[in-house]
N, C-alpha and C positions, 0 to 999 in steps of 0.2 A: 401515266406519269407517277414516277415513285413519292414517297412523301418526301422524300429528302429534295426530291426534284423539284416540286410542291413548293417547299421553303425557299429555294433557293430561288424559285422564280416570284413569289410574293413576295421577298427580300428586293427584286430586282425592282420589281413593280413599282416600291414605294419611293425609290430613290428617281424612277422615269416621273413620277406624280408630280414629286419635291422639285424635279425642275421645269418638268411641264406646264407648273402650277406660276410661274413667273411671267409677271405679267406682258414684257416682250413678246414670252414664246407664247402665252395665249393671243396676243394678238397675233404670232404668224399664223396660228393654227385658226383663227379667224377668215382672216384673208385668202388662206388655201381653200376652206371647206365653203366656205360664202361666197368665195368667188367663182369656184366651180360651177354652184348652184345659180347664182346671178348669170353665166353665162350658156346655161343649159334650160333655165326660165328668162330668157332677158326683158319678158314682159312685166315682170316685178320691180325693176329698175323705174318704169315710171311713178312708182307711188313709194315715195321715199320712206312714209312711217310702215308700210309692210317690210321697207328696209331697211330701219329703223330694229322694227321687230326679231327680223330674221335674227340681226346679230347680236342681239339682248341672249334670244332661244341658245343661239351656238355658243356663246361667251358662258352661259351657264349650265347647259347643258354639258359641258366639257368638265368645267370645275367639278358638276355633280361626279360626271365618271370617273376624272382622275381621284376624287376622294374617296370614290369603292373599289377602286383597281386595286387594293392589296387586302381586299376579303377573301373569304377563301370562296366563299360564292357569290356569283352575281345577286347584286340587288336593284332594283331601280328606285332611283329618288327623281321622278320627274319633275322639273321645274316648273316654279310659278310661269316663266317666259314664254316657256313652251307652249302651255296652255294657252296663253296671253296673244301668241302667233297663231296659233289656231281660231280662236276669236275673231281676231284682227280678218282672216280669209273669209270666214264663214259671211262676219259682218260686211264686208266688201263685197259680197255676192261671186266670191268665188268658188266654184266645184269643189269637192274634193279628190280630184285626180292631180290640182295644183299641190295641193297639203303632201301628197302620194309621192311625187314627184319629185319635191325639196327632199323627203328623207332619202330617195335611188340616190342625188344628186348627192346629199351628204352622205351616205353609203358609202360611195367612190373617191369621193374625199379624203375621207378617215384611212379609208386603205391606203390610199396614196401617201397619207403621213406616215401612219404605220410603219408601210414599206421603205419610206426616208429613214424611219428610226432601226429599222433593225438593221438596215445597209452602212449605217455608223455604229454597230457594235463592235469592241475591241476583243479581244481573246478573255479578259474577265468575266465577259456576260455569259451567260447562260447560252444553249446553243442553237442558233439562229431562226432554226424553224420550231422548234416549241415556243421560242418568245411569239414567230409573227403566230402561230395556231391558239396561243393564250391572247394576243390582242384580240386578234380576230372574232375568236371565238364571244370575247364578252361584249365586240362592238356590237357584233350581231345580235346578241341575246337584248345590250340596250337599246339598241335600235327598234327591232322587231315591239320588243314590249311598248317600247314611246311610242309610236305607231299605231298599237291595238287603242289604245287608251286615249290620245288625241283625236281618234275615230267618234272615239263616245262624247267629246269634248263639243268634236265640231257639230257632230248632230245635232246635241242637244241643244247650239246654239242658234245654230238654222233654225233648227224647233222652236225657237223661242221668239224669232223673228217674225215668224209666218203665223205668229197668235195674232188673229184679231184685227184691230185697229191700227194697230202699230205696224202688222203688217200691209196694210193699206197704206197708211201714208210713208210706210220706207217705200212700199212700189211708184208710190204717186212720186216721190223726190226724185226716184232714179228716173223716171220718165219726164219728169222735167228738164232734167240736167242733159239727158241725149237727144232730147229735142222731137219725140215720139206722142209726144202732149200740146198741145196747142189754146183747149181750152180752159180760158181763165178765170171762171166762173166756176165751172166743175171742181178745179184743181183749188181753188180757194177755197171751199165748202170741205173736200177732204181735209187739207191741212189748216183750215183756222187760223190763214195764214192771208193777209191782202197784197193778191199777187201785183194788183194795178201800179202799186204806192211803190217808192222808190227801195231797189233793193239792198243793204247793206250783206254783204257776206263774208263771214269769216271762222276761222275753226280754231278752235283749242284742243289744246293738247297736255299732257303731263310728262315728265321725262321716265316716269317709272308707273305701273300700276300697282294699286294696291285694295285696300278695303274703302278707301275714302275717295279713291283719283272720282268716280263716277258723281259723287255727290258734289266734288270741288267743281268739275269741267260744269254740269248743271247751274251750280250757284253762279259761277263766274258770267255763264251764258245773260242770266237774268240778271246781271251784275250790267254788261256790255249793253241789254238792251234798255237799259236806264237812261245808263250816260249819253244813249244814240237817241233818248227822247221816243222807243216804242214802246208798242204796250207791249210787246211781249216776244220772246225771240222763238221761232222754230228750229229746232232741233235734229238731229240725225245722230243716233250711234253708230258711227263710223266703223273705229277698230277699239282695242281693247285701251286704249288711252287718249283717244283723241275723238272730237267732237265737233260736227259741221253743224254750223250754228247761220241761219238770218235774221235780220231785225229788218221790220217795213217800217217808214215813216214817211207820212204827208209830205216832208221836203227833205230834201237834202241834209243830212247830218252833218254839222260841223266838223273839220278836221280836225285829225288828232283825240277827239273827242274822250277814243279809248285812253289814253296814256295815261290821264289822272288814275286811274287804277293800281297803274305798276306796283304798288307795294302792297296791293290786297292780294296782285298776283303772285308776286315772289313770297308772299305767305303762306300760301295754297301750293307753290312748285310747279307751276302751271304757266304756257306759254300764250300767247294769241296771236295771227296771222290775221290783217283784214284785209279787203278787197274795197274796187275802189266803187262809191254807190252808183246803182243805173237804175233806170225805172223800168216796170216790168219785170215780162217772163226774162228778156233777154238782159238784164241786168239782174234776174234772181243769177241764170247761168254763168255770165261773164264774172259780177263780182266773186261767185263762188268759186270759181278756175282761178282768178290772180289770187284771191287768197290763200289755196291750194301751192300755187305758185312760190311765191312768200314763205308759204312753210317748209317747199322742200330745201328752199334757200339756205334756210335757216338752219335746216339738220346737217346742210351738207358744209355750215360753215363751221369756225373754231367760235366767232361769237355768238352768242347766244341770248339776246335782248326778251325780253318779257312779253314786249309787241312789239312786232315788224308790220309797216304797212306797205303794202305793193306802190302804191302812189313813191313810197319811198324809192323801191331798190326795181323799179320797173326796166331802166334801163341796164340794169345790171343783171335782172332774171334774164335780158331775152339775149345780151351779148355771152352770158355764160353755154349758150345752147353751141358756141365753138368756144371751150374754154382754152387750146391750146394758142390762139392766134391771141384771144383774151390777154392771157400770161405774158405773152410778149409785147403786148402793147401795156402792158404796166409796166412791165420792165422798163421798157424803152422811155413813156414818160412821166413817168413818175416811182421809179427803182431807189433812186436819191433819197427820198425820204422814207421807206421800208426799215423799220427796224424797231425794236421793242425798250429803246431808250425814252424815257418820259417825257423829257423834251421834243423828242421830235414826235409822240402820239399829238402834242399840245399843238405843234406846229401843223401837222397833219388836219387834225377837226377844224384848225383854225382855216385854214385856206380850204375845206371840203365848206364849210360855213360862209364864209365868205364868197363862193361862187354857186351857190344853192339860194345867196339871199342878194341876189343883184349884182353882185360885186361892191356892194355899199359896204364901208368900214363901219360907220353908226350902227346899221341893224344887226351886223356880225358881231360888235363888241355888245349890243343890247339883248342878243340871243346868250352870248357866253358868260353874260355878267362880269366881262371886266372892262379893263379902262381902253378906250379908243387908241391911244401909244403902244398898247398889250398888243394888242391886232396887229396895227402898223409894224410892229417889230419881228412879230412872228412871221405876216407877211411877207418881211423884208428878205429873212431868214429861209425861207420858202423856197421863194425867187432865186436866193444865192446857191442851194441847192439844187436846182431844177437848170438852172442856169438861163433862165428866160423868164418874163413876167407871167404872174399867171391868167392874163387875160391873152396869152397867145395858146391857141389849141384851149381852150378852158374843157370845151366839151369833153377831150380825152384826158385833159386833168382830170377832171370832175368824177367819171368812170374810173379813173385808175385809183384816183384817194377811196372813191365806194368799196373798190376790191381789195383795197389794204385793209380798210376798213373792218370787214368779212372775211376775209381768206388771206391774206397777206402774203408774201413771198420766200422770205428767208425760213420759214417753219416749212418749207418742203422742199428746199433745196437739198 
């Protein structure tokens, strides 16, 4: 290519960057390239924060490259995320032929946008196949490179797993957790951990990693196993920002226990998911899967609470496993009060409250802290709405206000 040619396609480059770079079109470009991969791995779709991960990696990963598309040579700025998803596999005790796998996957992706982009060039651009031989050519060159170098990432993290101690009791947890381990003596001397006593489990998370997320999710852990009354919580490095954490205790933990926290959490940027306590191995497992539970909830929702407790949104995790029959039975009873006006949020909590606590006006107004006529009117209000009291159907009340609640309606119509 001539140098004139040179210009005039790094000229082109920058102005595809400047719109590429808008945050719409990186989220179509999101959706295209993730979604291919989701459904060319669909067994990464079970664990929300590797998907979570994926589209932190692609969201900057993209930014990185549309910001060196009009150099005149390739460079690679690989990203913190990227890394970060590599991590996240390695710790999750996944191979690296899955790691391998995601980049074919996003390979085919890119091309495919690519291909959308040059098929809408007008007679101004540059000529059609030096544009797609110039994308191409650099998608490869950052692809290839991110590749070599995530290779060393993942290694070295494997490596780091399989030192020692730590790699003893990662092995012990994972064999716990699949049910490959049975005894409770052995398994309690590896982890320093008393499997007999009742299990509390739950995991933390950060919404971004950085130099500090490892020390916050740690602190927080020993924070939670305070307030839960243990001595001390066991631990698991999950993925590159989130943390599987137990507390054992002689008895049952009080509910709620975690939530006095919430503003040590939202200091730290840090989430918490708990599970509900069981005794034993088979409540170390159970509570550790609801809490799991809880958190994918939570990523796949628009809110976002500091701690979610499965006890909480149990019946909303397992009716979500058919969200489309879901959607319609919100619609159908409880659509009437959908919508992002203040008052009717007010109205909303108020009658999700009110049939969470007996249907008793007193402990509804004594949970919201206002006056018993506040309730009653809301109530009122509700009902006029829905057009039926809300002790008929309450159960799918009750289920529809959780899902407004969490995911709501009109934000994805």
């Amino acid at each position: 290519m001539s140098s004139t040619g040179s210009r005039v396609i790094s000229a082109w480059a920058t102005g595809l960057a400047a719109q590429a770079s808008v945050p719409a079109a990186v989220e179509a470009f999101i959706d295209t390239v993730d979604g291919g991969i989701l459904r060319q791995i669909p067994e990464l779709n079970d664990d929300p924060m590797i998907v979570a991960d994926l589209h932190a990696s692609t969201h900057q990963h993209w930014l990185a490259f549309l910001s060196m598309l009009s150099q005149p040579e390739h460079q690679l700025r690989l990203p913190a995320q990227a890394e970060d998803l590599a991590r996240t596999l390695a710790r999750r005790g996944k191979e690296l032929p899955i790691l391998l796998k995601i980049y074919r996957a996003a390979h085919q992706g890119v091309f495919e946008y690519f291909t959308s982009v040059v098929d809408q060039l007008d007679e101004s651009a540059p000529p059609r196949d030096e544009v797609l031989k110039f994308l191409w050519r650099r998608a490869d060159l950052w692809i290839d490179d991110s590749i070599e170098q995530l290779i060393e990432v993942f290694y070295a993290e494997r490596e780091r797993l399989h030192d020692g101690a730590l790699a003893r009791r990662a092995t012990m947890i994972d064999a716990l957790l699949d049910g490959s381990v049975s005894d409770v003596d052995a398994a309690t001397e590896v982890l320093a951990h008393q499997l007999r006593q009742w299990q509390t489990g739950f995991v933390i998370w950060s919404d971004e990693a950085d130099t500090v997320t490892s020390d916050f999710l740690q602190a927080t852990a020993t924070d939670i196993s305070a307030a839960l009354r243990g001595s001390g919580p066991l631990t698991h490095v999950a993925g590159s920002r989130d943390l599987w954490c137990w507390v054992a205790t002689a008895e049952p933990p009080l509910e709620n226990a975690v939530t006095v926290l919430e503003p040590v959490l939202t200091s730290r940027g840090v989430h918490v998911a708990v599970g509900l306590s069981a005794r034993g191995l088979q409540g170390f497992r159970s509570s550790h899967t609801e809490a799991r539970a809880a958190q994918g909830l939570c990523l796949a929702a628009r809110r976002r609470p500091r701690v979610v407790a499965y006890r909480d949104v149990e019946m909303l995790s397992l009716a979500l496993e058919n969200e489309a029959l879901l959607r319609r039975m919100v619609e159908r009873e409880v659509g009437a009060l959908d919508g992002d006006d203040k008052n009717l949020a007010l109205v909303r909590e108020t009658a999700l409250t009110f049939l969470t606590n007996r249907m008793n006006v007193e402990a509804t107004a004594d949970k919201l802290f206002v006056h018993k006529n506040t309730v009653r009117y809301r109530l009122a209000r509700a009902e006029e709405l829905l057009g039926h009291p809300l002790t008929t159907r309450p159960a799918q009340v009750e289920l529809g206000l959780r899902y407004l609640e969490w995911f709501g309606l009109a934000a994805d119509q």
